[in-house]
Backbone as a ProteinNet text record, in pm:
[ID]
protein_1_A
[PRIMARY]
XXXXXXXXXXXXXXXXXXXXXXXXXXXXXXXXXXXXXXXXXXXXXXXXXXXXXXXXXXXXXXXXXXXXXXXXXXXXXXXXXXXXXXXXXXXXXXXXXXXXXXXXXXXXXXXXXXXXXXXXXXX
[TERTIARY]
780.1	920	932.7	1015.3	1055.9	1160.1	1141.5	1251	1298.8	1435.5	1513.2	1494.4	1546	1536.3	1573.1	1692.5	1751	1676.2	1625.5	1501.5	1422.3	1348.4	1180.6	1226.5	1347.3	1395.2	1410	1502.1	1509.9	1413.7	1303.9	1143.3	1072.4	1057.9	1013.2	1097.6	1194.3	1315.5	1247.9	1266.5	1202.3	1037	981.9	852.4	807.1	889.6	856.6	935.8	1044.6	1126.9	1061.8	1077.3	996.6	1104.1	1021.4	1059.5	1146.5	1058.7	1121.5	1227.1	1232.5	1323.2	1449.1	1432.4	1557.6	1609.2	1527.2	1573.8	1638.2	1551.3	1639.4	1770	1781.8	1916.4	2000.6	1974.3	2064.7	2087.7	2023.4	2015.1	2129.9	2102.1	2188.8	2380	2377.2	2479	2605.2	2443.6	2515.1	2462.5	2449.6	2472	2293.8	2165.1	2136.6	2068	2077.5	2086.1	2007.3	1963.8	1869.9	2025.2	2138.7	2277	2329.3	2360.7	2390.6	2531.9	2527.9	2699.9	2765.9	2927.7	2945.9	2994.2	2976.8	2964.9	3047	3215	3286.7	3247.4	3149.4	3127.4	3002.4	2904.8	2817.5	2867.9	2912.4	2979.8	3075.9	3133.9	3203.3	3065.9	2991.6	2834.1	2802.8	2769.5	2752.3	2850.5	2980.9	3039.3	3059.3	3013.1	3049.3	2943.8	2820.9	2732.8	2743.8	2768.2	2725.8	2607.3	2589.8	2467.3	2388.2	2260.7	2140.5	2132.7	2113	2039.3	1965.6	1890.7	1826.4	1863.8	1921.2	2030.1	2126.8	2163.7	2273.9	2206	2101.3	2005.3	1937.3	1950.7	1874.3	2023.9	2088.1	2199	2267	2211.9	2288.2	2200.3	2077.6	1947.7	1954.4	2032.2	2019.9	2106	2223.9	2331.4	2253	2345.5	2298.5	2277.9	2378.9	2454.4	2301.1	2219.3	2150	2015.7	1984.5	1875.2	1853.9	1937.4	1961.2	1919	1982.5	1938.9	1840.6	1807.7	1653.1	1561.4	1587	1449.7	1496.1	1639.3	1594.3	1565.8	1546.5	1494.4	1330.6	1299.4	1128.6	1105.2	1193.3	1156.5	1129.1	1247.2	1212.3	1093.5	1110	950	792.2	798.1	692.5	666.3	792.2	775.1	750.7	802	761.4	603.5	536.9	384.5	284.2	369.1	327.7	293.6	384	414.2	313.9	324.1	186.9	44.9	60.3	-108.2	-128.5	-51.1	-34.7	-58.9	14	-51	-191.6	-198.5	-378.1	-464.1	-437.3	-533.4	-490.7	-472.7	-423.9	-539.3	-554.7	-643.2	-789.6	-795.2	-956	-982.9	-1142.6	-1167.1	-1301.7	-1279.2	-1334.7	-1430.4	-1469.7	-1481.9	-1482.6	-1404.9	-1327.9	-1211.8	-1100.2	-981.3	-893.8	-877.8	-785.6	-802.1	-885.5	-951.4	-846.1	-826.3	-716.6	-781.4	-737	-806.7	-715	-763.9	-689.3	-695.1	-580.1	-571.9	-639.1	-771.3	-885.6	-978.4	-1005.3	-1088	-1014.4	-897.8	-828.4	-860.2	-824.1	-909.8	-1030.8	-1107.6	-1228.9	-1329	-1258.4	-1296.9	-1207.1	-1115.2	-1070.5	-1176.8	-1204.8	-1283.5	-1456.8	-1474.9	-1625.6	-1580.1	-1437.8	-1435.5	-1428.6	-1346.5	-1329.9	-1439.9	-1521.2	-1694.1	-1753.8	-1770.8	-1783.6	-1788.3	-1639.6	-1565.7	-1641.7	-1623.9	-1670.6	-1797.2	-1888.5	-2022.6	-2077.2	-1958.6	-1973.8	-1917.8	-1863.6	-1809.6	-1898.8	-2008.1	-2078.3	-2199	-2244.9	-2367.9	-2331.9
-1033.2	-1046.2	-1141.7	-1229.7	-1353.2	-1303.2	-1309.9	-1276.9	-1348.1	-1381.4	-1463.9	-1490.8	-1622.6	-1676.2	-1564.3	-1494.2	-1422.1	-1243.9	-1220.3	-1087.9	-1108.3	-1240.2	-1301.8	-1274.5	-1332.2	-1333.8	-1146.2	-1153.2	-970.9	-884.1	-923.4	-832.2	-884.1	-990.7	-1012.6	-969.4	-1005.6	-948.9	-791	-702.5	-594.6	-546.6	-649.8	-623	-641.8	-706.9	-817.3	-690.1	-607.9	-559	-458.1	-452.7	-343.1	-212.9	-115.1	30.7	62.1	54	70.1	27.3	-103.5	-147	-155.3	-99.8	-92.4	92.9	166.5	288.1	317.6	198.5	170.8	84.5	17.8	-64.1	104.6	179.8	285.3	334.4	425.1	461.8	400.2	296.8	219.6	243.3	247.7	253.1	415.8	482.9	612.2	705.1	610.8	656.2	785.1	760.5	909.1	941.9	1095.4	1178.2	1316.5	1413.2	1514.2	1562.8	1587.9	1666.2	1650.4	1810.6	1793.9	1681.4	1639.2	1583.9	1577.8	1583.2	1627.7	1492.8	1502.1	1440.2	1327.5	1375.1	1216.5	1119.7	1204.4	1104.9	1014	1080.3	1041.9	901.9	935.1	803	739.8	719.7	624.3	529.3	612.5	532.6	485.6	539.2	410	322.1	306.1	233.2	111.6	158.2	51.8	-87.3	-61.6	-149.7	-220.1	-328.9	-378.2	-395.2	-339.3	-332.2	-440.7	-426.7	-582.3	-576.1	-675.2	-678.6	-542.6	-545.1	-421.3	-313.1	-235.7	-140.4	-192.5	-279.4	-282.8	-291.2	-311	-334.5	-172	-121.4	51.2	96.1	114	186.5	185.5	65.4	-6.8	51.8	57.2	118	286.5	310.3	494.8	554.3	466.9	486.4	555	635.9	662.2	572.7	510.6	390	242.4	251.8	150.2	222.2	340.3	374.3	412.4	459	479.3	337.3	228	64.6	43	57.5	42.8	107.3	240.7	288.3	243.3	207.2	172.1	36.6	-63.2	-167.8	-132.8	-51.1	-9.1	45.4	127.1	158.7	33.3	-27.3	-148.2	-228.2	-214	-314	-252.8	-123.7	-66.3	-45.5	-64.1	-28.8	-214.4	-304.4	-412.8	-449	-391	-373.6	-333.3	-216.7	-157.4	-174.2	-230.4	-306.2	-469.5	-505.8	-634.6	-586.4	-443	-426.9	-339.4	-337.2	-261.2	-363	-480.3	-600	-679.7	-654.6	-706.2	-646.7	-496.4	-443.4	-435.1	-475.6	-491.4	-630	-717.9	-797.6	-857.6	-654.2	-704.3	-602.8	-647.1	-552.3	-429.2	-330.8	-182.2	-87.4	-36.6	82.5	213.2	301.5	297.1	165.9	115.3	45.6	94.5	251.4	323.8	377.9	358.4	433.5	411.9	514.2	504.8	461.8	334.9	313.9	312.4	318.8	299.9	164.4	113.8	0.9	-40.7	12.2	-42.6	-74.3	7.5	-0.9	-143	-128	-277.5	-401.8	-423	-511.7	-603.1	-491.2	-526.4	-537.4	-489.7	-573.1	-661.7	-742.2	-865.6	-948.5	-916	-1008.9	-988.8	-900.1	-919.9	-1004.9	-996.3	-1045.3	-1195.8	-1231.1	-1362.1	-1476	-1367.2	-1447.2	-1473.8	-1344	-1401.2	-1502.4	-1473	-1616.9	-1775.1	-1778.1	-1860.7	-1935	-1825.9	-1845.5	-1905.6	-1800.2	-1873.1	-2009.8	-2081.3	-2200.1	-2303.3	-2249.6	-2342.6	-2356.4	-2240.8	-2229.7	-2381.8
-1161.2	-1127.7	-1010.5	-1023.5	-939.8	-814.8	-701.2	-581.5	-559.5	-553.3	-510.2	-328	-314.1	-130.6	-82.7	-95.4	-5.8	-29.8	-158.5	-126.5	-11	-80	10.5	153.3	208.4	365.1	407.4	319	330.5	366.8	279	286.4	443.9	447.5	538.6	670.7	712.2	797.4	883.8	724.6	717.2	800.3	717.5	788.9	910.4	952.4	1126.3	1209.1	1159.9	1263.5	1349.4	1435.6	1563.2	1584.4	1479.7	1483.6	1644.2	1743.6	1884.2	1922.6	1883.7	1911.6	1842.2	1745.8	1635.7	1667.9	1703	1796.6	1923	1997.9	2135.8	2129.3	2052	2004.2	1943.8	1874.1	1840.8	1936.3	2043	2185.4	2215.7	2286.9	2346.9	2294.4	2170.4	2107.2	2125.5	2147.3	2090.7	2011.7	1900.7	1757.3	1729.3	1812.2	1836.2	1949.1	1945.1	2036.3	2002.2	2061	2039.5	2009.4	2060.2	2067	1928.7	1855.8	1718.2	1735.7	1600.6	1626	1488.3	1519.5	1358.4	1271.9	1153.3	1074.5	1093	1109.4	1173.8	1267.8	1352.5	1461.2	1433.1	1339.7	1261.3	1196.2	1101.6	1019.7	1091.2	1215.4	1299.9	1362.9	1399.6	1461.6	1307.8	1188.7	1102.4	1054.3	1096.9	1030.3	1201.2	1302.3	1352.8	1380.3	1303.6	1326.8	1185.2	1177.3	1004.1	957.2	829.9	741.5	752.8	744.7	728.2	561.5	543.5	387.8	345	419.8	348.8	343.5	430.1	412.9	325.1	316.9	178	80.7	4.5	-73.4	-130.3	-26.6	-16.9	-68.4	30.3	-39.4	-178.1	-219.6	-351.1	-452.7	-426.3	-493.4	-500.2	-406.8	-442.3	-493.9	-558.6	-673.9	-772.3	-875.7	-1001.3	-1060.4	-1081.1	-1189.8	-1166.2	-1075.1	-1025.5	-1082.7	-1049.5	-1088.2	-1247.4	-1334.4	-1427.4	-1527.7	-1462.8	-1532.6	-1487.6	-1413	-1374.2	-1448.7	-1537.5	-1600	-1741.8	-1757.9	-1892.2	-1902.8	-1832.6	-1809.5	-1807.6	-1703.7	-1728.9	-1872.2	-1926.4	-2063	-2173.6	-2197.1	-2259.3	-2207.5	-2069.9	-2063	-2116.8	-2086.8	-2148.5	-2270.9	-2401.8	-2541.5	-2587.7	-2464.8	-2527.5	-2470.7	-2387.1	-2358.8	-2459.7	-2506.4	-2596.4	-2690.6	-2779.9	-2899.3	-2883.8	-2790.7	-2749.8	-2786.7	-2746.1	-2758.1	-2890.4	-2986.5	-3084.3	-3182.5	-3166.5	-3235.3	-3235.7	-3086.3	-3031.5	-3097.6	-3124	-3168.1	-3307.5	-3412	-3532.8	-3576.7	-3452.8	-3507.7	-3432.8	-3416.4	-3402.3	-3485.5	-3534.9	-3603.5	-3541.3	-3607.7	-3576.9	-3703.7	-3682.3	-3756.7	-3721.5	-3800.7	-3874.8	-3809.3	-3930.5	-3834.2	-3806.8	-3834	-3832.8	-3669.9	-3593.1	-3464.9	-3365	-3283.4	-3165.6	-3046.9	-3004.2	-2878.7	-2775.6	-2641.4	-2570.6	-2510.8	-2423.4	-2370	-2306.8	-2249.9	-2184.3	-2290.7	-2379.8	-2479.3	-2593.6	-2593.7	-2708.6	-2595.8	-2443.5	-2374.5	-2391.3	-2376.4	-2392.8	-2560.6	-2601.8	-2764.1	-2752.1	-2737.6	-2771.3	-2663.7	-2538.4	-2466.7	-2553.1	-2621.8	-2689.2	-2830.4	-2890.1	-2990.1	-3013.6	-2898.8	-2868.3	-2799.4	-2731.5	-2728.8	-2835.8	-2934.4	-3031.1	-3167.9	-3137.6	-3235.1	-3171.3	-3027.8	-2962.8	-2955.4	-2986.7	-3028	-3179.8	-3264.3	-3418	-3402.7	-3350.3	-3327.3	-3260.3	-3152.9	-3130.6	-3234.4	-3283.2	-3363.7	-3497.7
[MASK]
+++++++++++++++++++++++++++++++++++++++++++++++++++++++++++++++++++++++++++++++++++++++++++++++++++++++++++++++++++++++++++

């Protein structure tokens, strides 16, 4: 999967930022405190700082409606994985050919099968 300029900046953003200092910037603010506080005053301290990318990015990500397309996007990607190696192994051959292999095992007979071929070709 390809990240767009503005992910790549995002991630990195992310990674460089100094935990401490992104706590002592809240400190400073207010916004926490060992002192319970109730919920309005809570969400006035988040609404008065504006979101970074990544917080808008997270939040956008913990929707239903976001995660929900997201697995059926992983679903389709995995039945079309699937279906790749369902064909791979359709043309190598086995005995029996009826044999269930798994995807490590269909791997590595196409890499012994394809030496092979390779070899009948130089002989």
């Amino acid at each position: 999967m390809m990240l767009s300029p503005d992910q790549a900046e995002a991630d990195l953003s992310w990674t460089q930022s100094d935990p401490e200092s992104m706590l002592n910037g809240l400190r400073s603010t207010g916004c926490t405190s060992d002192e319970p506080v109730e919920e309005e005053e809570r969400a006035k301290c988040r609404s008065d700082q504006p979101l970074s990318r990544e917080e808008k990015r997270r939040r956008r990500r913990a929707t239903a409606k976001y995660r929900s397309a997201h697995a059926t996007r992983e679903r389709i990607r995995v039945e079309a994985f699937n279906v790749a190696f369902a064909e791979l192994r359709k043309l190598l051959p086995t005995l029996p050919p009826d044999k269930k292999l798994s995807k490590i095992e269909i791997l590595r007979l196409a890499i012994c099968y394809i030496s092979y071929l390779n070899h009948v070709l130089d002989v």
